[in-house]
C-alpha positions as CSV (number, residue, x, y, z in Angstrom):
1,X,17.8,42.7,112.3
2,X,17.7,45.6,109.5
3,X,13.7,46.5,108.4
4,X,12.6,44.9,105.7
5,X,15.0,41.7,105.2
6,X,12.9,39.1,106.7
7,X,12.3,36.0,103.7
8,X,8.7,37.3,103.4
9,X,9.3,40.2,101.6
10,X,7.6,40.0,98.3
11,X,9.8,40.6,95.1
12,X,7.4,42.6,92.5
13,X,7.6,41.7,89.2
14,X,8.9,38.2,89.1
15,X,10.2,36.0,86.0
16,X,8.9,36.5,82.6
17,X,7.4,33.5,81.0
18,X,7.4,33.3,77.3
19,X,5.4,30.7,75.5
20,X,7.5,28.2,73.9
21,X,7.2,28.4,69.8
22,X,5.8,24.9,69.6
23,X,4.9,23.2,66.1
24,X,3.2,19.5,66.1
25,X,5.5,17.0,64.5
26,X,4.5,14.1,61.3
27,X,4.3,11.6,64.8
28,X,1.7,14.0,66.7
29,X,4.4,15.2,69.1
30,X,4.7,18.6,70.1
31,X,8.4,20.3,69.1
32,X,10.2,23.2,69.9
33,X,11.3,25.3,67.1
34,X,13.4,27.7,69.4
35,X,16.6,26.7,69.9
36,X,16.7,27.5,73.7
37,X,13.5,25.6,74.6
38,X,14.4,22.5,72.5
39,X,15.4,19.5,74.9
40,X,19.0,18.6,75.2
41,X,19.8,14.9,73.7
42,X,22.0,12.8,75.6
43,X,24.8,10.2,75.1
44,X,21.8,7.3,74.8
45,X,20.0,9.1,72.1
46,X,23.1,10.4,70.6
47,X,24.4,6.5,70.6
48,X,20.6,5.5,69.6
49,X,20.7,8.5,66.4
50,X,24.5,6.9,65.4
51,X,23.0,3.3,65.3
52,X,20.1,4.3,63.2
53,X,22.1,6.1,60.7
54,X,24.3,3.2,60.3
55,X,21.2,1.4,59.5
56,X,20.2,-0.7,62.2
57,X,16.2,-0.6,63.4
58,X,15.0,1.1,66.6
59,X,12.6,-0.4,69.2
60,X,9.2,0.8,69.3
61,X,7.8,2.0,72.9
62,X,6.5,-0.9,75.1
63,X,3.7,0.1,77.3
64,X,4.1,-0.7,80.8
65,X,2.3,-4.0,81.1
66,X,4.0,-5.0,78.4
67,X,7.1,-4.2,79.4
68,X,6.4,-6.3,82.6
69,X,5.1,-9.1,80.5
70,X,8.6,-9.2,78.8
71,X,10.3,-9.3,82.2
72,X,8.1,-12.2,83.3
73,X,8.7,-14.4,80.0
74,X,12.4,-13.4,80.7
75,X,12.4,-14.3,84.3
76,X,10.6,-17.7,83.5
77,X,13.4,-18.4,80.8
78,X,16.1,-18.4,83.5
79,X,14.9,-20.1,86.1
80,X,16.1,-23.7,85.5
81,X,13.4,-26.7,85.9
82,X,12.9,-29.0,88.4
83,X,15.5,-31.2,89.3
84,X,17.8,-29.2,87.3
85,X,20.1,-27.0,89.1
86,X,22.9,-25.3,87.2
87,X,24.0,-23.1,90.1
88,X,27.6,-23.6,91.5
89,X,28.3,-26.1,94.3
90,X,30.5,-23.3,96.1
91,X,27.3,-21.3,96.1
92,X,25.0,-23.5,97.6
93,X,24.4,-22.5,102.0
94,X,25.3,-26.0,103.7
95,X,23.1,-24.6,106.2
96,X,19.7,-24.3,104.3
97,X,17.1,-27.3,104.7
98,X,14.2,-27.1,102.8
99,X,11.8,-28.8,105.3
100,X,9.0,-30.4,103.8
101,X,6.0,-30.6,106.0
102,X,3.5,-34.0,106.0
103,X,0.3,-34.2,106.9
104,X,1.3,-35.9,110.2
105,X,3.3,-33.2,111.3
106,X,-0.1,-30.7,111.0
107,X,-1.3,-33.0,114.1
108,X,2.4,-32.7,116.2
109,X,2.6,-30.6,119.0
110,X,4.9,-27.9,117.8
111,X,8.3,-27.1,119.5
112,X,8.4,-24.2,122.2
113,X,10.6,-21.5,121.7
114,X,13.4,-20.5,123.7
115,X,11.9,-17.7,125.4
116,X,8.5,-19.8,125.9
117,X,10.5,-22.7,127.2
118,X,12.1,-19.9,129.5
119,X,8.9,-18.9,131.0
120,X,7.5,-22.2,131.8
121,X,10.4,-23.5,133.5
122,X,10.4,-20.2,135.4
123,X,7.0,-20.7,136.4
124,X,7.2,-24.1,137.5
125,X,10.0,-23.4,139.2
126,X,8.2,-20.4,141.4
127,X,5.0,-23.0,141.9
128,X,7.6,-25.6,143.2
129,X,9.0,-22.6,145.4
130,X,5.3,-21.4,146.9
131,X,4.3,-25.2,147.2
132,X,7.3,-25.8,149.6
133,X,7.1,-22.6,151.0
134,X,3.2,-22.9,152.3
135,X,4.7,-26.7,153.3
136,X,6.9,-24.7,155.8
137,X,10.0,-26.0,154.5
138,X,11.9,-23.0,152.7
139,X,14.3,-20.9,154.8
140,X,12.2,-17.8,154.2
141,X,9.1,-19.9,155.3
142,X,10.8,-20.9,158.6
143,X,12.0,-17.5,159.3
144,X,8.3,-16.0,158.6
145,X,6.7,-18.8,161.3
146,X,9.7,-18.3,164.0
147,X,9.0,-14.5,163.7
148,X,5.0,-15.0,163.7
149,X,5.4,-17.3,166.7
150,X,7.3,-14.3,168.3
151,X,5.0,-11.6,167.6
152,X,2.3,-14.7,169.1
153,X,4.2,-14.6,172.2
154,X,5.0,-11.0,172.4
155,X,0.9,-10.3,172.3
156,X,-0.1,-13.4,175.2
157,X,2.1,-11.8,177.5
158,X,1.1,-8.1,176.7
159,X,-2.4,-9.5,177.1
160,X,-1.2,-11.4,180.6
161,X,0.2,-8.3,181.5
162,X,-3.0,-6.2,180.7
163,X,-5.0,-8.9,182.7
164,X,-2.9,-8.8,185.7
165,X,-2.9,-4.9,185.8
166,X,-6.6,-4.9,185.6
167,X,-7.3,-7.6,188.2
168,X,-4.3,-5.4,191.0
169,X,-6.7,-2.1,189.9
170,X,-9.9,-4.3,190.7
171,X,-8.4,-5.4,193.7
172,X,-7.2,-2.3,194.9
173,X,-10.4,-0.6,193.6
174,X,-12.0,-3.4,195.9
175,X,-9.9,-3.0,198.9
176,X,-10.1,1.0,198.9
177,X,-14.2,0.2,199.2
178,X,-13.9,-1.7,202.1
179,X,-11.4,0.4,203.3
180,X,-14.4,3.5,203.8
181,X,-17.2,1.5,204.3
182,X,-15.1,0.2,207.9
183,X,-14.3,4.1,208.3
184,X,-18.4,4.7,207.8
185,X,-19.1,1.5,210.3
């Protein structure tokens, strides 16, 4: 990268700014009296300038409330009254119910949703499972107790085993005394 071309180089000088030649108008708005700083009009207020010369009256300037009031009013003025309905039949979604709620249904239990009515059957389904299983009656219960009765066996006859070992040492341990107190006699 060539010195001096980064994008923080600072240009010296800069623009110049003239003041615009501004002169207050009979309605207390500020104009330009230089051609190049006055505001280009477009095709609304060129339509707008046309319908005023041809003599009809321009609209004052609604604040913004009440420009929202208007829209309001308006909006009120279209929507049709109770009972009347002037929208099309072709229009209408067959699949829109307007449910009305009483004050008996505040009481009802309300209806579980599919993924709560999911859950619930799941977990009634895995306390049926652990019920059964601690019963001894599911296939994984009855492989657990055949293997824990093996394992049961396995230790008895290790213990046996142990036992018998120790009592042949003892006994041998026993005969091997007598064995030098006859050699002492």
């Amino acid at each position: 990268m060539v010195r001096g071309t980064g994008k923080f180089k600072t240009k010296r000088g800069g623009g110049r700014n003239f003041s615009k030649h501004l002169v207050i108008d009979e309605d207390g708005t500020a104009v330009s009296l230089d051609k190049r700083w006055a505001p280009r009009r477009r095709r609304d207020e060129e339509e707008e300038g046309e319908e005023e010369a041809s003599g009809s009256a321009a609209q004052p300037e609604l604040s913004r409330a009440e420009r929202k009031a208007l829209k309001k009013k308006q909006a009120e003025q279209k929507q049709p009254v109770d009972g009347e309905s002037d929208a099309d039949a072709d229009l209408i979604n067959p699949n829109h119910v307007e449910k009305k709620m009483n004050i008996s249904d505040l009481g009802a239990p309300r209806e579980l949703t599919r993924r709560e009515r999911e859950a619930k059957e799941k977990q009634e389904a895995k306390d049926r499972y652990w019920k059964l299983h601690l019963a001894g009656k599911t296939d994984e219960a009855k492989s657990d107790l055949a293997r824990l009765r093996k394992i049961k066996e396995e230790r008895e006859a290790a213990l046996a085993k142990r036992k018998a070992e120790a009592e042949a040492k003892a006994a041998e341990i026993e005969a091997k005394r007598k064995a030098a107190e006859k050699k002492r006699v």
